[in-house]
MIDOVEX-392699 format. One record per residue: z, y, x of N, C-alpha, C, O in turn; residue in three letters. Coordinates in steps of 0.001 Angstrom, whole numbers, padded with zeros to 6 digits, always signed. Example, Ala and Ser with C-alpha at 12.3 -4.5 7.8 and 13.67 -1.06 7.14 Angstrom:
BEGIN
+007800-005690+013190+007800-004500+012300+007800-003300+013200+008465-003319+014236ALA
+007080-002250+012850+007140-001060+013670+007870+000030+012900+008039+001138+013409SER
END
This chain:
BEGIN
+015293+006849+014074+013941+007036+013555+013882+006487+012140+014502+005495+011758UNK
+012983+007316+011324+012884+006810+010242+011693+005925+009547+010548+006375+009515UNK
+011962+004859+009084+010905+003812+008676+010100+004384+007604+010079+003386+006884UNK
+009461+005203+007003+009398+005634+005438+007803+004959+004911+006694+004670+005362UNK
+008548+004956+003718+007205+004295+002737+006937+005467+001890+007743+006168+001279UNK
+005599+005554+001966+004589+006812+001213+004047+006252-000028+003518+006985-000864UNK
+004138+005192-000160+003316+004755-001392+001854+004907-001209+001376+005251-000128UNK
+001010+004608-002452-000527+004687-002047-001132+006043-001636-002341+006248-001745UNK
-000270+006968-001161-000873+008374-000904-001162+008777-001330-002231+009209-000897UNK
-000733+009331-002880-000383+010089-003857+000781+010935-003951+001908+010559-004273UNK
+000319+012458-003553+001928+013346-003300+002820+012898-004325+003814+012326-003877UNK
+002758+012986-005515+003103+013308-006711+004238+011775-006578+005444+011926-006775UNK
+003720+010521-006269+004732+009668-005653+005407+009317-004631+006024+008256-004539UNK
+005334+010258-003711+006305+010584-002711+008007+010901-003053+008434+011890-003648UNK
+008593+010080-002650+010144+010159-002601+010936+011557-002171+010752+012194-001134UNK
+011457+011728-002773+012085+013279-002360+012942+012690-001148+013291+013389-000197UNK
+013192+011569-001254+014097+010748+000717+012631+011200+001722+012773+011702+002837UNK
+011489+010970+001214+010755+010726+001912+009956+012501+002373+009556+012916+003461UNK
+009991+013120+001097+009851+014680+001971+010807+014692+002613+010761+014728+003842UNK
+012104+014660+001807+013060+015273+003288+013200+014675+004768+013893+014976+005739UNK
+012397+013859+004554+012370+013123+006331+011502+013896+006859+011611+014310+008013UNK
+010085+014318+005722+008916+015058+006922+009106+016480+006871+008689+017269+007719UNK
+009590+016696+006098+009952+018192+006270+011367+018446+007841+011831+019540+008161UNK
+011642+017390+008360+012311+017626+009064+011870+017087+010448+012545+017244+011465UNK
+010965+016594+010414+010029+015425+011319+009393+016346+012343+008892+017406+011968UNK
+009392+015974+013672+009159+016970+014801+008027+015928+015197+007256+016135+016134UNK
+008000+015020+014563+006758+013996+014995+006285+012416+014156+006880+011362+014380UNK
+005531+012498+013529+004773+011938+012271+003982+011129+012773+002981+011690+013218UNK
+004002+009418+012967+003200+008616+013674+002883+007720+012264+003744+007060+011683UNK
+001034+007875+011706+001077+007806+010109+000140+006485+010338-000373+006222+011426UNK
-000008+005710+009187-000953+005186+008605-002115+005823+008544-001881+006936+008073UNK
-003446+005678+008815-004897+006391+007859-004655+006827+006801-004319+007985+006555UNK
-004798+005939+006040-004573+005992+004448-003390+006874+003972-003354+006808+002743UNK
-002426+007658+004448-001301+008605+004376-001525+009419+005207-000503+010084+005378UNK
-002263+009717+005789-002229+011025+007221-002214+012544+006516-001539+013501+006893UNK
-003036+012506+005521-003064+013688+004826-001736+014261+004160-001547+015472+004274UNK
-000784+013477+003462+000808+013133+003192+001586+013576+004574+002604+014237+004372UNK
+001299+013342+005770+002245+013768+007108+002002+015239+007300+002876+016098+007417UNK
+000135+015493+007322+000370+016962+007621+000580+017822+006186+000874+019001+006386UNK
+000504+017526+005143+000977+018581+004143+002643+018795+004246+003319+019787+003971UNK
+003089+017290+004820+004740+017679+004222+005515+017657+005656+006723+017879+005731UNK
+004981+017468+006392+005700+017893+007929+004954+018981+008843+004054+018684+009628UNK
+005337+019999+008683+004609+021597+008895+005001+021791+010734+004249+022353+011529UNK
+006072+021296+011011+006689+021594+012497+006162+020048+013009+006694+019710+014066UNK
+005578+019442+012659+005057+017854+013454+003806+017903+014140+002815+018614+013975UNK
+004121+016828+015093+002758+016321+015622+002385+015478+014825+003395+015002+014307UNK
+001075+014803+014246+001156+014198+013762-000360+013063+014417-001534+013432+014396UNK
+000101+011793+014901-000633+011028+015165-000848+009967+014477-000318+009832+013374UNK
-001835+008831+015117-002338+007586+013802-001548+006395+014572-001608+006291+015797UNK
-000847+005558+013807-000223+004449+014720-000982+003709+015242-002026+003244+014785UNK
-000245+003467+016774-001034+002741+017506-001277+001702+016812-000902+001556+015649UNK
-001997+000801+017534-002138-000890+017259-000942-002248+017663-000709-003347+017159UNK
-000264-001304+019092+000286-001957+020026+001574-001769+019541+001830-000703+020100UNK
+003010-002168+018614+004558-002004+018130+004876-001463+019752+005567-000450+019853UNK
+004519-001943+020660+005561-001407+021787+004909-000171+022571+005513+000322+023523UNK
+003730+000296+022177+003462+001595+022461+003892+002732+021365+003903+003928+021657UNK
+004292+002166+019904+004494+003106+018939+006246+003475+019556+006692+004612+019404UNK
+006951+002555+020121+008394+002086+020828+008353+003728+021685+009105+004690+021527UNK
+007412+003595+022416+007499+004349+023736+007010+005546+023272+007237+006631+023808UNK
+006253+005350+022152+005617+006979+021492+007111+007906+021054+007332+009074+021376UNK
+007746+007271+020481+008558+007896+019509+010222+007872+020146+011207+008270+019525UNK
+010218+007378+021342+011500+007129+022270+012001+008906+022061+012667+009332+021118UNK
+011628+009472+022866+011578+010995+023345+011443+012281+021979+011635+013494+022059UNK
+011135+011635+021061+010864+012565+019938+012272+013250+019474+013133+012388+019650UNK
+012645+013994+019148+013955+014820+018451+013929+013885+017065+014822+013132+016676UNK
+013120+014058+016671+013182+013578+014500+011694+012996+014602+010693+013699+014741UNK
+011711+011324+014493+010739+010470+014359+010470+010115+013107+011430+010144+012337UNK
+009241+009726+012598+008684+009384+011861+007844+008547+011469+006714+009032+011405UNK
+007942+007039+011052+006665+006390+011264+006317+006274+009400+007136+005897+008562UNK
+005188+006622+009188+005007+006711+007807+004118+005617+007499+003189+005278+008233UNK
+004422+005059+006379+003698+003307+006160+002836+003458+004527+003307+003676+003411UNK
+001822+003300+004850+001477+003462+003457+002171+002168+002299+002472+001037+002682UNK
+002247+002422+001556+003456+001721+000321+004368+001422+000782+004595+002203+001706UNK
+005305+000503+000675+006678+000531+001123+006713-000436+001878+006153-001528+001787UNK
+007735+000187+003036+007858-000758+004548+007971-002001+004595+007349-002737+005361UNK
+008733-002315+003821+008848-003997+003483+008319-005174+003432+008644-006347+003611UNK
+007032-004292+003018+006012-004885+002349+004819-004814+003254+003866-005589+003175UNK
+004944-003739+004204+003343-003497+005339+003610-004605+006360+004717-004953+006772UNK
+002262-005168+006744+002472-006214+007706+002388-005682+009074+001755-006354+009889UNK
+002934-004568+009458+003459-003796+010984+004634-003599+011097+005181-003324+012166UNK
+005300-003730+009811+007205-003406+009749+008091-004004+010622+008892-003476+011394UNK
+007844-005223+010400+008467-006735+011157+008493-006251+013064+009433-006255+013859UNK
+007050-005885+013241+007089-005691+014545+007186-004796+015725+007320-004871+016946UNK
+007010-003595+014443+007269-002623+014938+008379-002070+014848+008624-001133+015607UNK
+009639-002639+013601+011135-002216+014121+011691-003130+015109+012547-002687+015874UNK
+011250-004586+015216+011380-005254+016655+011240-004296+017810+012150-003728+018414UNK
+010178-004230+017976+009899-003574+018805+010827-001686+019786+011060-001195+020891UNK
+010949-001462+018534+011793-000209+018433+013250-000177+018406+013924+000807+018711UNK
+013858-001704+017891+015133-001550+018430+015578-002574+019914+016670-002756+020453UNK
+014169-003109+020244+014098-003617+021801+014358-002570+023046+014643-002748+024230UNK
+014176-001631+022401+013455-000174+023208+015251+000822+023209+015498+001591+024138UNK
+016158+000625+022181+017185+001239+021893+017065+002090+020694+018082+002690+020345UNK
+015745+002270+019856+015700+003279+019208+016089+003118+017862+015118+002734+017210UNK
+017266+003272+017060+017470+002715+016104+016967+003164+014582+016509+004303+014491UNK
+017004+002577+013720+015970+002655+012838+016433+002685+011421+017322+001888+011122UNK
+015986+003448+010544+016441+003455+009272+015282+003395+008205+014439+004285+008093UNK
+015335+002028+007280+014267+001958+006594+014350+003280+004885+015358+003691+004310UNK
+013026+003542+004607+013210+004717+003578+012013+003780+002444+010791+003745+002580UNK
+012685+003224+001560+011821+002398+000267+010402+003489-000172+010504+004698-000376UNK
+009552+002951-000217+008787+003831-001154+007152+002665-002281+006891+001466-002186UNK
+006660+003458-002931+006368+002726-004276+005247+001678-003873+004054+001983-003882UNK
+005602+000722-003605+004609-000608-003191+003210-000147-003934+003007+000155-005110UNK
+002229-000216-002677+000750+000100-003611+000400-000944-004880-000202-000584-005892UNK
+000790-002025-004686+000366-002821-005609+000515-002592-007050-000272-002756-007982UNK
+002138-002029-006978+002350-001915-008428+002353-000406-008743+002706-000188-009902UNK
+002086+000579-008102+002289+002058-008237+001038+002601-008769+001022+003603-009484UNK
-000459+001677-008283-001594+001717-008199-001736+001432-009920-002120+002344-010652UNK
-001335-000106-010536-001438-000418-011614-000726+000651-012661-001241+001173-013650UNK
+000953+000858-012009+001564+001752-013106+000776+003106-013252+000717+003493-014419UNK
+000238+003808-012443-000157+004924-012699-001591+004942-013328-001801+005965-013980UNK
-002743+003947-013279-003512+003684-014275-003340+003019-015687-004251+003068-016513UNK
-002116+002380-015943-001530+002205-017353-001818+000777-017326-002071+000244-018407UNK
-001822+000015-016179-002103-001109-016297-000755-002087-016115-000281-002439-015035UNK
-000218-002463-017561+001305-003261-017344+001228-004666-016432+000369-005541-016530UNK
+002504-004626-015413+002335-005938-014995+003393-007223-015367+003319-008451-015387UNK
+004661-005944-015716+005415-007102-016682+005600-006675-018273+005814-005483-018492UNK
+005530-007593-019393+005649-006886-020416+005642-008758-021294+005057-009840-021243UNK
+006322-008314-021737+007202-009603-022680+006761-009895-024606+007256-009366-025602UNK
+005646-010951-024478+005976-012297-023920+004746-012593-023341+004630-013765-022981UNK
+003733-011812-023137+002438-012077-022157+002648-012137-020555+001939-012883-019879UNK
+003636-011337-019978+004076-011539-018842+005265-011306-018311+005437-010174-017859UNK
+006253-012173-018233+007242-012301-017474+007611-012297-016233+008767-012123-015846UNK
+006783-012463-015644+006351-012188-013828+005731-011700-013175+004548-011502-013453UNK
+006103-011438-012413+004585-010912-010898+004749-010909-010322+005709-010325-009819UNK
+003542-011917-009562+003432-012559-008613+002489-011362-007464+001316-011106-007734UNK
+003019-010865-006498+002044-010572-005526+001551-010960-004615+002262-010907-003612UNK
-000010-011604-004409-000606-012505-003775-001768-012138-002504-001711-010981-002087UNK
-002350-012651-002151-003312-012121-000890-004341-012938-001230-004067-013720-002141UNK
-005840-013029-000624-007011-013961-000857-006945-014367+001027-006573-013573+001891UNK
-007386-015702+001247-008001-016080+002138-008721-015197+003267-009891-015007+002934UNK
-008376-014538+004609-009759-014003+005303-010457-015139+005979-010114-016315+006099UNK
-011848-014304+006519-012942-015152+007105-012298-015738+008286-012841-016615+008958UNK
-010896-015150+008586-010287-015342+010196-009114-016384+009922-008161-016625+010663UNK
-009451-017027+008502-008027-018112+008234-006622-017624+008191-005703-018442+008248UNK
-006271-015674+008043-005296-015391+007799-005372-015283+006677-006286-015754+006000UNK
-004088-014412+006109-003700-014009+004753-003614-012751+005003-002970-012232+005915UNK
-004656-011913+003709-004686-010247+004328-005550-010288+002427-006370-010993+001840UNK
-004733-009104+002134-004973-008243+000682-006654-007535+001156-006797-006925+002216UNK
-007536-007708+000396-008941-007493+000716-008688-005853+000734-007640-005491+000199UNK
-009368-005035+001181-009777-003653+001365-010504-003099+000774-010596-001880+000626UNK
-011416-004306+000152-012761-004213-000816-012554-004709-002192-012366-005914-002367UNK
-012572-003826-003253-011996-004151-004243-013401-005320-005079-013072-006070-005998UNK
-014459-005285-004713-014960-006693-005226-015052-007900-004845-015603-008721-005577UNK
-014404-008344-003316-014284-009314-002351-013056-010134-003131-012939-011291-003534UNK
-012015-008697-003142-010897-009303-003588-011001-010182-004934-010738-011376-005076UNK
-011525-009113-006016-012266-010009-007612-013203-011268-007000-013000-012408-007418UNK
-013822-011111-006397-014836-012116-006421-013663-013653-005781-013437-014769-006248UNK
-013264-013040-004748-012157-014408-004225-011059-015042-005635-010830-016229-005866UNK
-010717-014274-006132-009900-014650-007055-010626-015648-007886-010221-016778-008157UNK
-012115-014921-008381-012903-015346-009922-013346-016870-008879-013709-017809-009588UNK
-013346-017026-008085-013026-018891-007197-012328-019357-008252-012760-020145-009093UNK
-011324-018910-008219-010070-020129-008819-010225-019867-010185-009382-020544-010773UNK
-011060-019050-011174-011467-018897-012622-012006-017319-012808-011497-016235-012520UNK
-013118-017658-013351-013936-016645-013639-014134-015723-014807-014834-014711-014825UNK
-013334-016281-015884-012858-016357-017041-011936-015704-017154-011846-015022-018175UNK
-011111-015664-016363-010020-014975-016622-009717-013719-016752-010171-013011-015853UNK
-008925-013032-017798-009274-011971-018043-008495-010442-016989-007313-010533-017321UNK
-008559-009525-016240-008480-008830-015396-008734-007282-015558-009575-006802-016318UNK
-007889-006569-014738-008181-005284-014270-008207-004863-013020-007250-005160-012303UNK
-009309-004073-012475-009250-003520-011363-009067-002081-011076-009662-001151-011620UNK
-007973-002007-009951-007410-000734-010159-007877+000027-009111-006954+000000-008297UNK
-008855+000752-008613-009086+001341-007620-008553+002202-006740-007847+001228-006480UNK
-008192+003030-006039-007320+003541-004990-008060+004558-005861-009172+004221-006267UNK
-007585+005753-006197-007767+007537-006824-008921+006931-007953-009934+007603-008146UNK
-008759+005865-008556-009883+005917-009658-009208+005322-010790-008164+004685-010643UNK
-009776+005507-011943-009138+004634-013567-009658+003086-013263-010556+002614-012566UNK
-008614+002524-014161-008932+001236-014442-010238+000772-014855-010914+001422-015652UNK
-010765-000715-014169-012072-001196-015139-011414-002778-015281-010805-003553-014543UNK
-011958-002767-016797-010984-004248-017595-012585-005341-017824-013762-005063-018053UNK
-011872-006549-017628-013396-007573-017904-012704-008659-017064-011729-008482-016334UNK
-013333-009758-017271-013322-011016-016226-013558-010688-015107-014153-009695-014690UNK
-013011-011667-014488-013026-011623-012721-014599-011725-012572-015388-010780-012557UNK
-014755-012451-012515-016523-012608-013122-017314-011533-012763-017932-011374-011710UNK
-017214-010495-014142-017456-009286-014205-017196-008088-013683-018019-007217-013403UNK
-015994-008058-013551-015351-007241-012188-016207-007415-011005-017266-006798-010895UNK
-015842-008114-010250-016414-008880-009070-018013-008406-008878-018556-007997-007852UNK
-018517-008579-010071-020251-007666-009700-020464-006464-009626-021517-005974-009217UNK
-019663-005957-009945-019542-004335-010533-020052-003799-008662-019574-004237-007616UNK
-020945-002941-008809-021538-002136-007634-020937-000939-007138-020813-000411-006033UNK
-020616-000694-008270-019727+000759-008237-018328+000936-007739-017634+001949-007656UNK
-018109-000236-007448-016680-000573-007059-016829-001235-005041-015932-001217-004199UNK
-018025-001645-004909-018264-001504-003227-017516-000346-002479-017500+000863-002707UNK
-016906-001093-001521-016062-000235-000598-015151+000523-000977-014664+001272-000130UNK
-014658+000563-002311-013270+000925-002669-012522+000087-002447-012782-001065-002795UNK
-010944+000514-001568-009480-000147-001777-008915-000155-003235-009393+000652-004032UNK
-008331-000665-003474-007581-000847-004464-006494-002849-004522-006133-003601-003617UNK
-006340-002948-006479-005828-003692-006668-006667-004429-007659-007662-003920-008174UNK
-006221-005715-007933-006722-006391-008670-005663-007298-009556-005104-008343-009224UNK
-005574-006585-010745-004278-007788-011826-005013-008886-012666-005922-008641-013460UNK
-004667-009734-012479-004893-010714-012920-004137-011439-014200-003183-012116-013819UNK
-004392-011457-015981-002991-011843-016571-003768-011314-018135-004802-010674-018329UNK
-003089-011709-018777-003951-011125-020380-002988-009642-020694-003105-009097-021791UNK
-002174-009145-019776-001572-007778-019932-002940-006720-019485-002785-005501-019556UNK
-004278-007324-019024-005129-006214-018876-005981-006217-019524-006954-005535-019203UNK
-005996-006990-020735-007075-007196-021924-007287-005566-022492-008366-004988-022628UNK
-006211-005140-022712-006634-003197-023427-005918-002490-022526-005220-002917-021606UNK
-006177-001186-022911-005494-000391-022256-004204-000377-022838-004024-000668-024021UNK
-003240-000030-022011-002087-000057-022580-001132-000977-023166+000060-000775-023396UNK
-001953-002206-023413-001382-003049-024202-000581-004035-023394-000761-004203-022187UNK
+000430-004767-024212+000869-005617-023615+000227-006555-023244+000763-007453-022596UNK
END
């Protein structure tokens, strides 16, 4: 079975590893956020939403000819990977991971928002905010996420990258109030590389 990463569910960044898995895929067990990505590019698939349960996705995909579990951004990086190839090679089913473009940074590169660029930034760091449940979980809500950050400085200067939308540049601060940005996914960079567009 194949592990594949879709990236933020944008055809256009889909891995040609990663069509050729669904174009061959007799059964497509997707993310939400990628489902539309399973049925455009796997035409002969079933295509279902992953369970909740790693050892029912185990037993889903035992029996399949050409499996598929599709992860939105890259597997590595989704917090179901860990347990659901546990799970799947508990079961006998062995597994092959397929890289694809981490939302975090695919989201920024394709709105023009640099995250490394020399000598303003040498690193990047990818981080999570606090939930109400005392885990660690990347907000869903792109002003929760600004607003948690603008905690630790409000000042600081930022871009927010929305899931299918352009960049908006300003302090966390400012970000963070923005209305128009309620209930969008996305990202949030944090760093003086989002002071202009384009700029370092």
């Amino acid at each position: 079975m194949l592990l594949v990463g879709a990236g933020p569910g944008d055809p256009d960044m889909l891995t040609l590893r990663a069509e050729a898995a669904l174009a061959a895929a007799t059964l497509v067990v997707t993310d939400p956020a990628v489902a539309t990505l399973a049925v455009a590019f796997a035409p002969r698939a079933s295509v279902v939403p992953a369970p909740a349960d790693p050892g029912t996705l185990a037993e889903l995909v035992a029996p399949a000819a050409a499996a598929v579990r599709l992860y939105r951004g890259d597997p590595w990086l989704h917090p179901a990977f860990a347990a659901e190839s546990t799970a799947l090679a508990a079961r006998g089913v062995a597994t092959e991971a397929v890289p694809g473009p981490p939302v975090e940074t695919a989201l920024a590169g394709a709105a023009g928002v640099p995250v490394h660029h020399r000598p303003l930034a040498v690193t990047l760091t990818l981080g999570s905010v606090a939930s109400a449940h005392g885990g660690r979980t990347l907000a869903a809500d792109v002003p929760d996420l600004a607003a948690a950050c603008a905690r630790l400085g409000g000042d600081a200067p930022a871009a927010v990258v929305p899931a299918g939308g352009s960049a908006r540049r300003g302090t966390l601060a400012e970000l963070a109030a923005m209305p128009e940005l309620a209930g969008m996914p996305g990202v949030v960079v944090v760093g003086p590389t989002t002071l202009a567009p384009g700029a370092g």
